[in-house]
TORVEX-493193 format. One record per residue (C-alpha): x, y, z; residue in one letter. Coordinates in Angstrom, 3 decimals, m for minus. Each point is the difference from the previous one (the first is absolute). Example, Ala and Ser with C-alpha at 12.3 -4.5 7.8 and 13.67 -1.06 7.14 Angstrom:
2
ATOM         X         Y         Z  nuke
ATOM    12.300    m4.500     7.800     A
ATOM     1.370     3.440    m0.660     S
end
This chain:
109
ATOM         X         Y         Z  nuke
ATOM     0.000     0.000     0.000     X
ATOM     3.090     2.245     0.396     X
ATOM     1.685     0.584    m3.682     X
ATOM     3.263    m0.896    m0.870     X
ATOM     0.991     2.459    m2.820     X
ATOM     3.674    m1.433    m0.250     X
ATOM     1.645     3.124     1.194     X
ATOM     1.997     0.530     3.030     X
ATOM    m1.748     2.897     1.824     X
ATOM     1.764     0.006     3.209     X
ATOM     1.473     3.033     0.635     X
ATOM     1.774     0.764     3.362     X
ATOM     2.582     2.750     1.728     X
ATOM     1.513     0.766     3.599     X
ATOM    m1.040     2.906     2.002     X
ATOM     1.692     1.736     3.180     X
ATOM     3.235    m0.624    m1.096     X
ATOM    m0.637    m3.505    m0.521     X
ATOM    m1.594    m0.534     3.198     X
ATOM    m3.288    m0.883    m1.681     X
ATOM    m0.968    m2.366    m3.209     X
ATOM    m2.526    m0.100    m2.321     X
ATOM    m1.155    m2.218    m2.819     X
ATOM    m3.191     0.584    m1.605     X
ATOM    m1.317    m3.031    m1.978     X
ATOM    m2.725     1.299    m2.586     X
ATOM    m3.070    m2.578    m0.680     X
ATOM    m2.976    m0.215    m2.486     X
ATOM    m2.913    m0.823     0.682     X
ATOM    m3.446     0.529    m2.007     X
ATOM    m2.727     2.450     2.339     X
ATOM    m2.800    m1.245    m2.181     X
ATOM     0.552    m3.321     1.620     X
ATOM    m1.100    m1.140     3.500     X
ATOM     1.917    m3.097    m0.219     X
ATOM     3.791     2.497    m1.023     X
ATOM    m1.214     2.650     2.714     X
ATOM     0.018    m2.760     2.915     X
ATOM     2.913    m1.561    m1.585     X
ATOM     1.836     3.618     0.522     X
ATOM    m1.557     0.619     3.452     X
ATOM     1.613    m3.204     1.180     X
ATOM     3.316     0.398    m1.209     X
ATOM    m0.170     3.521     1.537     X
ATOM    m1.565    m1.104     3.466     X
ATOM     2.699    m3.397    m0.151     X
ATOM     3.600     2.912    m0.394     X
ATOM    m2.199     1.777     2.596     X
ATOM    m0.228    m3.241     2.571     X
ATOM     3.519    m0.934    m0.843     X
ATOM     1.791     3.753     0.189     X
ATOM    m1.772    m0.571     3.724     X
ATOM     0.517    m3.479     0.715     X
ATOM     4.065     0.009    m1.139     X
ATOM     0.300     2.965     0.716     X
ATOM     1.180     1.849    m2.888     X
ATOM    m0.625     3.551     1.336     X
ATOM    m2.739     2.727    m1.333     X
ATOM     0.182    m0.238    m3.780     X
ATOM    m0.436     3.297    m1.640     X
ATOM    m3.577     0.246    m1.033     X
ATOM    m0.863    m0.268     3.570     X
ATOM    m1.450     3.714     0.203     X
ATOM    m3.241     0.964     1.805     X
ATOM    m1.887    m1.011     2.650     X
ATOM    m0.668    m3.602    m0.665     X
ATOM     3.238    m1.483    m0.862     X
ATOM     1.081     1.647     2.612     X
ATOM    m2.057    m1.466     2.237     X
ATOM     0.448    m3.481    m1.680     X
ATOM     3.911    m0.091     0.092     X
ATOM     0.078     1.943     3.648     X
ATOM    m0.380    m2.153     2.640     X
ATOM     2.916    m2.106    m1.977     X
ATOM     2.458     2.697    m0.136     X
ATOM     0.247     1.551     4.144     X
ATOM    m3.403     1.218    m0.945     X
ATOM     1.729     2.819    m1.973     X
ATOM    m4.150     1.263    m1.032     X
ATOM    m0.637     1.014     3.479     X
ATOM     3.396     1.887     1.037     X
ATOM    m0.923     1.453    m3.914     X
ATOM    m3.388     1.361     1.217     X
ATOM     0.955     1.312     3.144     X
ATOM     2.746     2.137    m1.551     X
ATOM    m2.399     1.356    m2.866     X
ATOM    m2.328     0.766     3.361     X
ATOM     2.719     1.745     1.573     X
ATOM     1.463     2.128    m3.115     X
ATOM    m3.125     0.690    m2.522     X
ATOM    m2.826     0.097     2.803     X
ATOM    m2.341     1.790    m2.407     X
ATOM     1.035    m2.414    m3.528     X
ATOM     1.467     2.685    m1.833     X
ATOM     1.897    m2.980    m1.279     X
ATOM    m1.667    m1.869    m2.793     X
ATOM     0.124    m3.782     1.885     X
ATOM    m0.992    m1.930    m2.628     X
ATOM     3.304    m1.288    m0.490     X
ATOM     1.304    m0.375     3.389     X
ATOM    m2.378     0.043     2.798     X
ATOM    m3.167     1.322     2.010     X
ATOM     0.932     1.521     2.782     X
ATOM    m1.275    m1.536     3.523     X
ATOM    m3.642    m0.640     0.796     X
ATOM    m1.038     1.562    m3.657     X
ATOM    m1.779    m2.171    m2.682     X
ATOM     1.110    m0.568    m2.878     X
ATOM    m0.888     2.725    m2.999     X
end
């Protein structure tokens, strides 16, 4: 249900000085499709589940409030030190959060 188009997508880099990786593997998949959408939504829930479970660290398109809540409690529950700084610095959300965090106590927008 996921295409194989014979190319070699992955494309990948460091960042801080190295400190981080990244590797982006690009898949296609066909929307019109319920069977190709589930077959995507699993592959993305099983790196999910095993970024967590071996821990493999926050992969880069963990931004927002729900990732961060998924991958949290895995990593020192970074998500709630997160919100409690945004609470402390930008107590009015002058700050667009929508790629970091809410602040404390706040729903999400």
């Amino acid at each position: 249900m996921i295409l194989d188009d014979g190319g070699d997508l992955g494309t990948g880099g460091s960042f801080e000085s190295g400190h981080l990786g990244y590797l982006e593997g690009i898949i296609l998949y066909d929307p019109g499709n319920p069977e190709s959408v589930i077959a995507a939504r699993n592959l993305i829930e099983t790196g999910i589940n095993d970024a967590i479970k071996d821990a493999m660290g926050v992969p880069i398109a963990a931004f927002g409030v729900e990732p961060n809540r998924i991958f949290g409690p895995a990593c020192s529950n970074y998500h709630i030190w997160l919100s409690r700084i945004k609470s402390a610095l930008d107590q009015n959300t002058a700050s667009d959060p929508f790629f970091y965090v809410e602040a404390e106590n706040k729903e999400p927008l």
